[in-house]
C-alpha positions in Angstrom: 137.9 -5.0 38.0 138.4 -7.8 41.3 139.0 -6.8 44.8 141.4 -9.4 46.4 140.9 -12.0 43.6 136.8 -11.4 43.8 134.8 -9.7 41.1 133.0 -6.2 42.0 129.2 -6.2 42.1 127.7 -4.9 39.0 126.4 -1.5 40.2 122.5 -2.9 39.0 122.8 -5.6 41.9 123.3 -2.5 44.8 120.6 -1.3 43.3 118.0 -3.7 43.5 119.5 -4.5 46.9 119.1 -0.9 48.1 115.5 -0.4 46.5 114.3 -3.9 48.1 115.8 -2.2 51.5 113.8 1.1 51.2 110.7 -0.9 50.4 110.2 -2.4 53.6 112.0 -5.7 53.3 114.5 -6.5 55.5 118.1 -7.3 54.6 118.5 -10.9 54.3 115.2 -10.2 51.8 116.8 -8.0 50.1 119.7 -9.9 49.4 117.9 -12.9 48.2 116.0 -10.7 45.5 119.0 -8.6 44.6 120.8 -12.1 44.5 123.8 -11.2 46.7 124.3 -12.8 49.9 123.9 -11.7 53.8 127.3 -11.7 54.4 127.6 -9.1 51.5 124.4 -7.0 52.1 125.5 -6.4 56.1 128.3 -5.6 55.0 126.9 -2.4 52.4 124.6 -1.7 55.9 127.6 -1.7 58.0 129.7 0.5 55.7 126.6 2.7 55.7 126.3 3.2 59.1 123.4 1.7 59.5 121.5 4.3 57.0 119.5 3.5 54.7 120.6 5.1 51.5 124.6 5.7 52.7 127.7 4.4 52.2 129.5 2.7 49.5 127.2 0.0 48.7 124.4 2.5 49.0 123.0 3.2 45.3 119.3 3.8 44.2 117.0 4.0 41.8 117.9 8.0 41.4 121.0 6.9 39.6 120.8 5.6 35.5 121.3 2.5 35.0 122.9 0.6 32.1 120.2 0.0 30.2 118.5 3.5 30.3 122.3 4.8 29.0 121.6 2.5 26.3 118.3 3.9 25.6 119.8 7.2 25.9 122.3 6.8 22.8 119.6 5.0 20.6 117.1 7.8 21.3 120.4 10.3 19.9 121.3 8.2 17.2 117.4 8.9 16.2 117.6 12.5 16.5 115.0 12.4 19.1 114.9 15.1 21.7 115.6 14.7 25.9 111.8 15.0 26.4 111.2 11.9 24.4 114.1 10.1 25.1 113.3 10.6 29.1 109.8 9.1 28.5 111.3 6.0 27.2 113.2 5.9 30.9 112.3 4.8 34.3 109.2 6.7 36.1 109.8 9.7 36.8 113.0 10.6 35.2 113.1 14.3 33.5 114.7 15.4 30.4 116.7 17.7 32.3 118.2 13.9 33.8 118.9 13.1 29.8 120.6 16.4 28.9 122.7 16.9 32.4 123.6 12.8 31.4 124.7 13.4 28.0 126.2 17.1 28.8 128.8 15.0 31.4 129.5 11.7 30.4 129.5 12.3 26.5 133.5 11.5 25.1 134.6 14.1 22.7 131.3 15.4 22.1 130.1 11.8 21.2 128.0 9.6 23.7 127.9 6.0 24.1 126.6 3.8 26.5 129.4 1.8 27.7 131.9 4.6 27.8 129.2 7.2 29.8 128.8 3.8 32.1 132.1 3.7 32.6 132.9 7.4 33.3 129.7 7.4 35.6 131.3 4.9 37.8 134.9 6.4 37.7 133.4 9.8 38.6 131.4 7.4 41.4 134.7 6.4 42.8 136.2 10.0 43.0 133.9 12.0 45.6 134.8 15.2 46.0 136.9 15.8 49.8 133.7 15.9 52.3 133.8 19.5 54.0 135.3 18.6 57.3 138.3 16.7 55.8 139.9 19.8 54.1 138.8 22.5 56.7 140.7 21.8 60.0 139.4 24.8 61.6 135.4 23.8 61.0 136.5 20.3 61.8 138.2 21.1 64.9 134.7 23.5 66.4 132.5 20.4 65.3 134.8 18.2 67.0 135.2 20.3 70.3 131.3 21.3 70.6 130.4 17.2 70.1 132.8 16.0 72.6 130.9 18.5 74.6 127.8 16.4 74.3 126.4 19.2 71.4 123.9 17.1 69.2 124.8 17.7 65.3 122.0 19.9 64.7 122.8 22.1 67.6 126.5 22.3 66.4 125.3 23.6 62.5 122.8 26.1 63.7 125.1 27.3 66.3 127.9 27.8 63.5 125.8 30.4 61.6 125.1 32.5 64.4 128.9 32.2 65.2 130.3 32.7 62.1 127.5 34.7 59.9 129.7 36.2 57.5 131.8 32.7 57.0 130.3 30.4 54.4 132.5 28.1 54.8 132.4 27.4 58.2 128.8 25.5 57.4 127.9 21.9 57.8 124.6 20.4 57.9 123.7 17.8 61.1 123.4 15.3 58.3 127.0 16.0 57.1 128.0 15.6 60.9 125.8 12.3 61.4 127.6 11.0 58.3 131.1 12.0 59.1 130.7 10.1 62.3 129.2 6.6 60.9 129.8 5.9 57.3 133.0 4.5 56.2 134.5 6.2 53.5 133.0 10.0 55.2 134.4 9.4 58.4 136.3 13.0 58.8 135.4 13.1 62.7 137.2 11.7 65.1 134.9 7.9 65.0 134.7 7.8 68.9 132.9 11.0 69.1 129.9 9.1 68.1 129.9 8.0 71.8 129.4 11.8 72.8 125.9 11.8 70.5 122.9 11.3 72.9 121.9 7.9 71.3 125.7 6.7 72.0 125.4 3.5 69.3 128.0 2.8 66.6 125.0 2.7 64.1 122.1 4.6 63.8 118.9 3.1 64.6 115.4 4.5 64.8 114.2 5.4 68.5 111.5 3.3 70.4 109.1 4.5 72.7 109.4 4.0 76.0 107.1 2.4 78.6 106.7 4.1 82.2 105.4 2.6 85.1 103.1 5.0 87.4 101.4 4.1 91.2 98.1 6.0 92.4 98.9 9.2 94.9 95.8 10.3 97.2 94.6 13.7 96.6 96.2 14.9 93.3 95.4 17.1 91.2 95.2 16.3 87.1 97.5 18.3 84.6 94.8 19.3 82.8 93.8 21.6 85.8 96.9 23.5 85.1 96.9 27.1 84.5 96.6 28.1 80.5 99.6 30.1 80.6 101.9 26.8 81.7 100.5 24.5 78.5 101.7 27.5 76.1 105.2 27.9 77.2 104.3 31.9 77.5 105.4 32.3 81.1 108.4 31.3 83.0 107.9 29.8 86.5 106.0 26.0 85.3 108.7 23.2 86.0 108.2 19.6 84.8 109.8 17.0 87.1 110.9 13.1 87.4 113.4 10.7 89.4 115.9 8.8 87.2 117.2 5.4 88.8 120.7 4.3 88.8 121.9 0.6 88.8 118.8 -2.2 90.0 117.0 1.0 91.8 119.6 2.0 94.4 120.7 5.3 93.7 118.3 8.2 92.2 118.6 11.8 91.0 115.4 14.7 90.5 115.5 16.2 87.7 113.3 19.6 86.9 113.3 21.5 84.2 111.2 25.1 83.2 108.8 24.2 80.7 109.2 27.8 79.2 113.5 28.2 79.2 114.0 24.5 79.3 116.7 25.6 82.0 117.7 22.4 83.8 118.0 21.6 87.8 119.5 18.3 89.3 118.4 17.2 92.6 120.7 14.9 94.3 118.8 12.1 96.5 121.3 11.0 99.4 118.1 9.8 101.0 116.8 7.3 98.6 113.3 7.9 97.0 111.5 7.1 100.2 108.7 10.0 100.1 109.9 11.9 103.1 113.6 12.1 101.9 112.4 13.2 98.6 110.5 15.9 99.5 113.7 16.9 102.2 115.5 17.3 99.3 113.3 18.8 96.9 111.6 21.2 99.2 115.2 23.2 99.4 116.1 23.4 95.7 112.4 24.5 94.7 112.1 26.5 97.6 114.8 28.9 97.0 113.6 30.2 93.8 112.4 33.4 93.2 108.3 33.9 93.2 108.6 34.6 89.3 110.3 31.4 89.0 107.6 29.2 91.5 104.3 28.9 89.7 103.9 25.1 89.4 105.7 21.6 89.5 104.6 19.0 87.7 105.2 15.6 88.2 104.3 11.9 87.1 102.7 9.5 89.4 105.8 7.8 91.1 105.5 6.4 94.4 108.1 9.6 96.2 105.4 12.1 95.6 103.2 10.9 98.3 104.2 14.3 100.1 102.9 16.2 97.6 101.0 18.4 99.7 103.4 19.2 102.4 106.1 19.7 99.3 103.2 21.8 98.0 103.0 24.0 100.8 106.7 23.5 102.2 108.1 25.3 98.7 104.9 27.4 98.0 104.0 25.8 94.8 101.2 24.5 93.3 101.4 20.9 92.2 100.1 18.9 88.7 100.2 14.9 88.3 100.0 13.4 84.7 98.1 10.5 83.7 99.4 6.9 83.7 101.6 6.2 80.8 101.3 10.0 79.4 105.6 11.0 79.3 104.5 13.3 76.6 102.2 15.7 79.0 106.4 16.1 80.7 107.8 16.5 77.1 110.4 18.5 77.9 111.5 16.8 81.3 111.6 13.1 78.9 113.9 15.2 76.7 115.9 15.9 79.5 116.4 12.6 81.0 117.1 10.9 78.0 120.6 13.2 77.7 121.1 12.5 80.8 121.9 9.0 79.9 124.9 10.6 77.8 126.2 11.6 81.4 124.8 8.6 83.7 124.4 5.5 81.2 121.4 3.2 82.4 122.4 0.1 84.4 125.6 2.8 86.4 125.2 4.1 89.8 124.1 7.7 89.9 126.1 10.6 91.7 124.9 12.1 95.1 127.8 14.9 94.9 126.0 17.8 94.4 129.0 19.6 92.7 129.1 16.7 89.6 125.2 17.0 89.3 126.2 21.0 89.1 128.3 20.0 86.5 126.3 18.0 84.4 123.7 20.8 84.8 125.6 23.9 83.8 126.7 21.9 80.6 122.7 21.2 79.6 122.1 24.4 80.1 125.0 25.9 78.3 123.7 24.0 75.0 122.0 25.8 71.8 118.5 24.8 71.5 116.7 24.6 68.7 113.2 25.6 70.2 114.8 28.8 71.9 116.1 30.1 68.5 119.3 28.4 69.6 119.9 30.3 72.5 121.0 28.7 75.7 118.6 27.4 78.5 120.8 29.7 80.7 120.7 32.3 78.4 116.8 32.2 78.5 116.7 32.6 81.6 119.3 34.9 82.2 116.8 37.2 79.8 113.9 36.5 82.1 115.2 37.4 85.2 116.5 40.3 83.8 112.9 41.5 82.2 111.7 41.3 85.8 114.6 43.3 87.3 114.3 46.3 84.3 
């Protein structure tokens, strides 16, 4: 069979290509030792969204090949049983693989290699209608919860406690991931992928970060924080940062409780100078109640040379982490990076406190997974209530 007067790949060649990929080498590698070219092997990548293991071009080793369906009818013709026959197979393949093989691609109750080849790859070519395609109604709550800036794993577990006595209105984040990137699955509206926290056409795998930190006179190390802040037990411990807008000019403070993961936006009209920081800060921490004001914690950027007058000012007790240490504000790093969904890096940031309000109220209205997929304002809306009871 030729597409547009070319021949089609034999299916062995994706293979090899696809193995070489998943075993480390890189793709103009694993062209030259599948023997296809790089124009060809982007172009499986690129119809596989950039997932290894996707897409049209993207067949493995799991799959039989040719010569194993060969194998296969010899081993029959013999009389010899699936066990046997799968031992004379790949690594690793079972003789449930031989019997399930022969059970489906066997032609009026006969088998033969070239005809089970062929209905292998017909049946290859006739997926079955991906989940979101046929069901307008699950794809339209996917749809409306990711253009909310829901992540896919947030929309599935949020559908079961939604819908718990609808089966059908399930879909794995995976599903979602590959609705949204890999030609061929693409029952999701494809600019939605903008929504998704990472914001890239393809998927890549994250990097790490670096942070830059200044010495502050006088603080006092995280690891002197109390016991009931580094389990999460007790609401009231808040993790904070600044995020920079466009070459350093605008900024906005972000906290977050370490317990509720409930989100507050500061906006910083004043710069990050440290005496308009902490006028702005002093206020938002300030006002909350005692339950909510046990500790702030904070890295060691050059605005929180007040620390001790913000300390006092708000009644709150005050924790700096060590250089290059993001993870000991976990849950504030988490936070900033969806920010970026909102205020992209290299874009000025808002001072309006109403928008920041915004942008707040919609973090905190989204399922999370380490709260049973409750909402951050739903967490603490149970909190304060506790201490009201």
């Amino acid at each position: 069979m030729a597409r547009m007067g070319r021949p089609v790949l034999p299916r062995e060649v994706r293979v090899a290509f696809w193995d070489g990929v998943r075993a480390g080498l890189g793709i103009e590698a694993a062209a030259a030792a599948a023997g296809v070219s790089d124009r060809v092997a982007r172009t499986w990548v690129l119809a596989a969204g950039g997932v290894k293991g996707n897409g049209p071009g993207a067949v493995s080793g799991r799959f039989l090949q040719r010569w194993e369906r060969e194998e296969i009818a010899v081993g029959l013709a013999a009389g010899l049983s699936c066990r046997v026959i799968a031992a004379r197979l790949a690594p690793g393949r079972s003789a449930s693989t031989v019997s399930r093989e022969v059970r489906r691609n066997s032609v009026r109750g006969v088998y033969r290699a070239h005809l089970a080849e062929r209905e292998a790859q017909e049946r290859a070519r006739r997926p079955k209608p991906a989940k979101l395609a046929v069901n307008g109604e699950l794809r339209a709550w996917v749809e409306e919860k990711l253009g909310r800036r829901w992540s896919p794993a947030q929309v599935s577990a949020r559908l079961e406690a939604e819908f718990p006595e609808r089966p059908e209105m399930r879909v794995a984040a995976e599903t979602i991931y590959q609705s949204l990137y890999v030609q061929g699955r693409g029952a999701l509206r494809r600019e939605l992928a903008a929504s998704l926290r990472s914001g890239r056409a393809l998927r890549r795998p994250r990097r790490a970060g670096q942070e830059r930190r200044g010495r502050i006179p006088g603080m006092v190390n995280v690891t002197e924080r109390p016991a009931e802040a580094e389990d999460r037990a007790v609401p009231g411990h808040w993790e904070g940062d600044l995020i920079a807008g466009r070459a350093g000019k605008t900024h906005v403070g972000t906290l977050v409780e370490r317990s509720t993961r409930f989100v507050m936006l500061v906006p910083m009209p004043g710069g990050k100078a440290p005496a308009a920081f902490a006028d702005a800060v002093v206020p938002v921490v300030g006002a909350l109640p005692d339950a909510l004001r046990r500790s702030l914690t904070w890295d060691q950027g050059s605005e929180m040379k007040q620390h001790r007058q913000i300390a006092v000012a708000a009644d709150v007790d005050i924790y700096f982490c060590d250089p290059h240490s993001p993870w000991q504000r976990g849950s504030n790093e988490n936070t900033n990076g969806l920010l970026r969904q909102y205020f992209p890096k290299g874009t000025d940031l808002p001072a309006d406190p109403g928008r920041l309000a915004e942008v707040a109220d919609e973090l905190n209205g989204r399922p999370r997974k380490t709260l049973g997929w409750k909402t951050p304002a739903e967490a603490l809306a149970e909190f304060l209530g506790s201490q009201a009871a």
